[in-house]
Phi, psi and omega in degrees: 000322167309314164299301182272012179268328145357283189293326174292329170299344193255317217257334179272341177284321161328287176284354156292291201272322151338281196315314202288292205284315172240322198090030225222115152290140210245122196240143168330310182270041155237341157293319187287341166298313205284344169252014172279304203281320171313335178283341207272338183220013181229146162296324194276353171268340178267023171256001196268150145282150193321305179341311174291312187298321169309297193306352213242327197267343176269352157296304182300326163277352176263004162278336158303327209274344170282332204274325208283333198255048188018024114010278202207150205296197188277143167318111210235141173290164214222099142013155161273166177082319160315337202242106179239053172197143178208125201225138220253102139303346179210075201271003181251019177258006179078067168268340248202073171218113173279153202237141164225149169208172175288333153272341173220161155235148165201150157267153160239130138279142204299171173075327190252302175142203140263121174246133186303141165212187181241132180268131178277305188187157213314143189277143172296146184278357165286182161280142176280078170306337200197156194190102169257123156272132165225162171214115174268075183081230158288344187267155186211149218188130179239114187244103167277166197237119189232128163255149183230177189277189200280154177275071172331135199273146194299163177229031180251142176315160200265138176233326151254061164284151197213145165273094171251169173251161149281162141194203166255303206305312196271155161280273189274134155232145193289176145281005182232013179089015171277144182215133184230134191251128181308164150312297183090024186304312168337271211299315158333288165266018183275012204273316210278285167357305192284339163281301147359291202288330177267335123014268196311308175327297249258309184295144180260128189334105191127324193300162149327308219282325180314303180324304190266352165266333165309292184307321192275338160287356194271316178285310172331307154319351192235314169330310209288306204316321193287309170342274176318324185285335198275310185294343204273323187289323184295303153349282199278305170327294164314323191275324199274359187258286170298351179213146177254026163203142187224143160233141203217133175276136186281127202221165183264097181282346187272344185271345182255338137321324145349285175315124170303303198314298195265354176324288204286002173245008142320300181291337184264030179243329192045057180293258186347305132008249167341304193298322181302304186294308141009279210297284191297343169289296196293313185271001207246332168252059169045045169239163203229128184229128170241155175229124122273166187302131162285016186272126192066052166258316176323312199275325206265143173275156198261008185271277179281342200041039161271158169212132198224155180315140183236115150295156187300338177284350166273122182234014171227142166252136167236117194291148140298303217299277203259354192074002173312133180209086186227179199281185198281289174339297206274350181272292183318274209312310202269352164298288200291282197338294196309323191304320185302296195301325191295357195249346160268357197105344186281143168245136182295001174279323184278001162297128180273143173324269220282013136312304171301319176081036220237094199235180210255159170299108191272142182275171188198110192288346187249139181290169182263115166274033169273170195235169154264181158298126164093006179270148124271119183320112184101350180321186174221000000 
C-alpha cells in the first residue's frame, strides 16, 4: 500500500506539472506504458502485482473525471498511512485464490502470498471478478466480487406492495402503518467522540501518544458506522422479505443536507444506505423496486387528491374535499406507493385492500409523532 500510495503521488505530480507548465494532458495509458518500463529497475514496483499498479493510475482518473464533473474537489496527494486499499481487478485469471478446507482458510494474493483469514460465509458459486484489500485501523478485510448471472424477475401479479416515506423521527413509515424509529447511532456515541477529539486536540503533533488518540477515535468511528450499517442491513432484510414491490421516496439528500439544523441527523439516519441495501435486496429475489418523486405527497391526499398547505407542525392530514383523516406521514407513503405502480403500470384500484395493504381513508384522532424527512416536530 505504501508503493502505491508512492505511486499515485508521482503519477498525480506528472500530471499536474504536465498541465501547469505546457498545458499537456497526461493520459492513464501513457502512465501505465511509464510504470511498465519503471518495474523493470525499481524493486519496489516489481514487489506490486502489475495489475494493482494499473488500478491505482485508473482511481486516478476517475478522480479527475468527478472532479471535471464537480463531483469532487481536485485530486490530493496522499499522506503517508492514507492510501488503505488495493484492489486485484481481474482476480479470476489467478491472482486471487481462496482456498477452504477444514482444516485452514486462506487466501492467496499474487505478490503476496498465502495469508490466513477468516470467512463470514460461504463463497459464492460465480466468478470472482474483483478482489480489495482493505485496511480499517488495525483490521484488514478482503472483499471479493463474484458475478453470477442476472435474477429473472418473478411475472406473478405484485401482491404485497408497499410505500414507504423517510424520515428522522420515524426512519420509515410504510403504507400500511408501519413506523421504525431510527437507531441514532451518531447521536449515541457523540458523547464519547467530543472526548476522543479533544484528546487528540491535547496531543503533541509527531508523537505516539498522537498515533494512538487517532486509532481510538478511528475505532469509535467505525463503531458508530457499523451500527448504522448492521441496522440498516436488518432493516432492509425485512422489507425486502415482506413486500414484493417496494416504493421508496427519492429524496436530494445531498441538498438537504444544506440545512445546518438537520446535516447531522440527516447523516446520521442514512436514508441513501438503507435505500441502496433496499434495492439490492429487493431485486435480487425478482421483486421490484422503484423511487419515485416525493413532490407534494405531504400535501396531496391519497383518497381525492386535493391537495393543500402542510406546516411542518401538522402532523395528521384532513382533506377539506372528502374528509380523510389520516397521519402525515402513512398519506405520503401511500402517494408514492401509488406513483411506484403507475411507473410499472399497475393500477392501484385494481388491487383489493387486503392484498395491498392499501384500505380506503380512515379517520384517526391521534396525531402520528413521527416527523418526515427534513421536518422538525413542532416546527414552524
Amino acid at each position: 500500500m505504501e508503493t502505491c500510495r508512492r505511486l499515485w503521488n508521482r503519477c498525480l505530480a506528472e500530471r499536474k506539472g504536465a498541465w501547469e507548465n505546457e498545458r499537456i494532458s497526461v493520459s492513464r495509458f501513457e502512465q501505465n506504458r511509464q510504470i511498465a518500463v519503471d518495474k523493470r529497475s525499481s524493486a519496489f514496483l516489481q514487489g506490486v502485482y502489475s495489475h494493482v499498479l494499473q488500478d491505482v493510475v485508473l482511481r486516478l482518473e476517475r478522480a479527475y473525471q468527478a472532479f471535471f464533473k464537480k463531483n469532487a474537489r481536485y485530486p490530493k496527494f496522499k499522506k503517508f498511512g492514507s492510501y488503505d486499499s488495493i484492489t486485484y481487478p481481474d482476480a479470476y485469471n489467478g491472482s486471487v485464490r481462496l482456498g477452504v478446507t477444514r482444516k485452514n482458510t486462506r487466501i492467496y494474493l499474487s505478490k503476496i502470498g498465502y495469508v490466513p483469514i477468516l470467512v463470514h460465509r460461504d463463497p459464492s458459486n460465480g466468478k470472482n471478478k474483483r478482489c480489495t484489500v482493505k485496511r480499517e485501523g488495525i483490521e484488514w478485510y478482503v472483499v471479493l466480487e463474484y458475478e453470477v448471472p442476472d435474477v429473472e424477475p418473478r411475472g406473478l401479479p405484485i401482491e404485497h406492495p408497499v410505500g414507504i416515506d423517510l424520515g428522522l423521527k420515524a426512519l420509515i413509515t410504510t403504507s400500511d402503518g408501519w413506523h421504525v424509529k431510527p437507531p441514532k447511532p451518531l447521536k449515541v456515541h457523540e458523547r464519547r467522540l467530543k472526548h476522543l477529539q479533544r484528546e487528540l486536540s491535547r496531543k503533541q503533533k509527531g508523537s505516539k501518544n498522537r498515533v494512538k488518540a487517532i486509532e481510538r477515535m478511528a475505532k469509535q468511528s467505525r463503531k458508530v458506522a457499523r451500527t448504522r450499517r448492521d441496522f440498516n442491513h436488518k432493516l432492509s432484510r425485512q422489507i425486502a422479505d415482506k413486500y414484493d414491490f417496494v416504493a421508496m421516496e427519492k429524496l436530494q439528500i445531498r441538498d438537504m443536507a444544506h440545512n445546518h439544523r438537520l446535516a447531522k441527523s440527516i447523516h446520521d439516519a442514512g436514508w441513501g444506505q438503507l435505500c441502496g441495501f433496499v434495492d439490492y435486496k429487493v431485486q435480487r429475489k425478482g421483486n421490484r423496486f422503484v423511487q419515485p418523486s416525493a413532490w407534494r405527497s405531504t400535501m396531496e391526499c391519497n383518497v381525492c387528491k386535493h391537495v393543500k398547505d402542510m406546516p411542518l407542525w401538522l402532523r395528521v392530514y384532513s382533506c377539506p374535499a372528502c374528509g380523510n383523516t389520516i397521519g402525515r406521514d402513512e398519506n405520503a407513503a401511500r402517494n408514492i406507493l401509488e406513483r411506484g405502480l403507475s411507473q410499472v403500470g399497475e393500477d392501484i384500484a385494481e388491487l383489493m385492500p387486503v392484498e395491498s395493504g392499501v384500505q380506503p381513508g380512515r379517520t384517526n384522532d391521534l396525531a402520528s409523532p413521527f416527523c418526515e424527512a427534513g421536518t422538525v416536530p413542532g416546527g414552524g
